[in-house]
Each structure stands twice: as structure tokens, then as C-alpha cells.
C-alpha positions in Angstrom: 29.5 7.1 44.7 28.6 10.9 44.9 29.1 11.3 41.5 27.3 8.1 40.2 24.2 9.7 41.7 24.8 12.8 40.2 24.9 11.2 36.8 22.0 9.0 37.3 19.7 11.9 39.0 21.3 14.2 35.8 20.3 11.5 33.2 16.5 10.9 34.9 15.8 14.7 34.8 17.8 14.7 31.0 15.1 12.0 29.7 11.7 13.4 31.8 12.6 16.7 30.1 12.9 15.8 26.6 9.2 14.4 26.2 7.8 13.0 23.3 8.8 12.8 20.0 6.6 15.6 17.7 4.3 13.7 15.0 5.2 13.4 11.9 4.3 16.7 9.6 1.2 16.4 8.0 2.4 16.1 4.8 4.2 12.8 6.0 0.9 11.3 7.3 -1.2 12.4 4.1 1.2 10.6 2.1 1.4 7.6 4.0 -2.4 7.4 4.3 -2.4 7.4 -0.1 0.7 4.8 -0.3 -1.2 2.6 1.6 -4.9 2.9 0.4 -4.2 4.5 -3.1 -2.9 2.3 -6.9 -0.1 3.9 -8.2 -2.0 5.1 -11.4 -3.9 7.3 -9.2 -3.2 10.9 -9.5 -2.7 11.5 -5.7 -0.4 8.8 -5.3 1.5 10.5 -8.6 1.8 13.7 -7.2 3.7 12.5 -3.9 6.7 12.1 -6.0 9.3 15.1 -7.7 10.6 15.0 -10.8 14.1 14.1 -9.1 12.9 11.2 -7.7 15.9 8.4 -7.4 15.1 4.7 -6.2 17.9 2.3 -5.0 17.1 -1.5 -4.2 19.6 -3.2 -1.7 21.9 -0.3 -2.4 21.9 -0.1 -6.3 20.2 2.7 -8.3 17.1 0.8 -10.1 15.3 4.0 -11.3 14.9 7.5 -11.5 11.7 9.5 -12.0 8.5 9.5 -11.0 7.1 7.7 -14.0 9.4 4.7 -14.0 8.9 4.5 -10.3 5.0 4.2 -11.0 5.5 1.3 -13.7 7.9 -0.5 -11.2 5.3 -0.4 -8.4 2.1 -1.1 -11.2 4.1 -3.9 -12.1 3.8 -5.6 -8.6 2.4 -9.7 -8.7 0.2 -8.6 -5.7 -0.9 -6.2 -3.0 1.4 -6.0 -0.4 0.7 -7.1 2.7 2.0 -4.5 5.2 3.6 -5.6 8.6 3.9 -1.5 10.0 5.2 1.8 9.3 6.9 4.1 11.1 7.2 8.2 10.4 8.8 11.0 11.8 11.5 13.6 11.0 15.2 13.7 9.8 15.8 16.8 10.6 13.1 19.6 9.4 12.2 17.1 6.7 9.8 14.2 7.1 10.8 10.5 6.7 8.2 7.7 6.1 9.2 3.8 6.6 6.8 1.0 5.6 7.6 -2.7 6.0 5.8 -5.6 4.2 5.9 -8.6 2.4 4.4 -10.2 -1.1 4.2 -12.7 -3.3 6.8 -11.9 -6.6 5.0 -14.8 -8.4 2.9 -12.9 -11.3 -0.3 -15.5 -11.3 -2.3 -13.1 -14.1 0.5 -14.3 -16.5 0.4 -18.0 -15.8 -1.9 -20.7 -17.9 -5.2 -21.5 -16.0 -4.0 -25.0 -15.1 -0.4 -23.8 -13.5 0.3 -24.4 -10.6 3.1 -21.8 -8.7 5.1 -22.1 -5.6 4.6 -18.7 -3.5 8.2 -16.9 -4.3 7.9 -14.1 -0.8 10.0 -11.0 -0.7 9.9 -8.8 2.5 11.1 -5.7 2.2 11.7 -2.2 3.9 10.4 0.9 2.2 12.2 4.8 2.8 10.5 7.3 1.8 12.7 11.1 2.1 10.4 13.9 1.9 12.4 17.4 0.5 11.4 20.9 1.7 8.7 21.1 -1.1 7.1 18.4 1.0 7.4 15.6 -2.1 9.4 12.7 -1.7 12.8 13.0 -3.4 14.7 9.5 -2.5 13.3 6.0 -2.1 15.5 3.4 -0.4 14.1 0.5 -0.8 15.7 -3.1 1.2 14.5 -6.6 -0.1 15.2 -10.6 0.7 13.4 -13.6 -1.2 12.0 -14.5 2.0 9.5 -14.8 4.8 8.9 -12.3 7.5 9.5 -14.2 10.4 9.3 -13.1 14.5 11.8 -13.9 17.4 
């Protein structure tokens, strides 16, 4: 029983001790204020990217560079709608997540009397930032679906 206490008084003091988490650098916030306000034509949104830039989708390498990652996101049917984001650190380099959902239905192609069923995707965005503060890798997670809540 001693030593149950110990371990319980020892864990207490471990998590009062290690406080908050640190924000996210600067650079992490910047960025995630231009993702999330800016086109991606827009110069600042252009020059969050290096020239190494790789994008996988549900695991599978879908581009590389920063311009085919612009045409992929100028391409999108609508403005996301985005649920949260969450950014921080991975090691000494800053991480950025964003979470949303849209319609994959491109209405500005279809016939003025179409009609279109919603098609929604949800999906998970990971943005790794490298030591030159630009974001290197893009992870991206998708399902043809609705968000839903438990």
C-alpha cells in the first residue's frame, strides 16, 4: 500500500510539474491564419510551401511541388467548411492539423437546370513545417462522407 501512494503522490507532482504545452511557433500560427482566410493563388499562401513539398492522400503520393499542390487545392468544388485545427510542435519543428468537410460536387461545371446530389468528403489536413519554417510534407486523410458526432 506504501508504495501505491508513493506512485500516485510521484505521478501528481510528475503532471503539476510539467505545465502547459508551449504555443505553437509563430510561424505555425501565421500560416494557419493564411490557409484558412487566404485562396491558394495568393502569394502568401504560395510562399508557405518549399520547393520539396510532397502530398500523400490516404497514404498514396498524389503530388509533389508547390505548384501542383496549388492547382489541386484551386481546383476544390467549394470552400471548406472547417470543423477545428489543432497546432503545436513535433519536436523543434511545428506541426499544423485542420479538419473539415466539403462538397466534391463541382456545380460551376454543371448545366443551369442540373440538379446534383451533395457528394461530402471530410478530411484531415497535416501540415509539417521544416527548420526553414516552410511546410515540407502534407498528409492529407479523406472519406466520401459526413462529419458526424458521438
Amino acid at each position: 500500500m506504501k508504495n501505491f501512494i508513493g506512485v500516485v503522490v510521484f505521478a501528481a507532482a510528475s503532471a503539476a510539474s510539467a505545465g502547459p504545452l508551449p504555443p505553437p511557433p509563430p510561424y505555425v500560427s501565421a500560416a494557419t491564419k493564411t490557409i484558412m482566410s487566404l485562396p491558394p493563388e495568393s502569394d502568401a499562401y504560395r510562399n508557405l510551401f518549399a520547393s520539396d513539398l510532397t502530398v500523400e492522400e490516404n497514404g498514396v503520393l498524389i503530388g509533389q511541388g508547390v505548384d501542383k499542390w496549388i492547382s489541386m487545392q484551386s481546383g476544390c468544388a467549394h470552400k471548406p467548411n472547417v470543423l477545428g485545427y489543432s497546432s503545436g510542435w513535433k519536436g523543434d519543428l511545428g506541426t499544423l492539423l485542420i479538419i473539415d468537410t466539403f462538397d466534391s460536387v463541382r456545380r460551376d461545371n454543371l448545366p443551369a437546370t442540373m440538379i446534383a446530389d451533395p457528394r461530402p468528403v471530410t478530411r484531415s489536413t497535416f501540415y509539417q513545417f521544416g527548420a526553414d519554417e516552410k511546410i515540407h510534407r502534407i498528409n492529407v486523410s479523406s472519406v466520401m462522407s459526413f462529419w458526424r458526432k458521438p
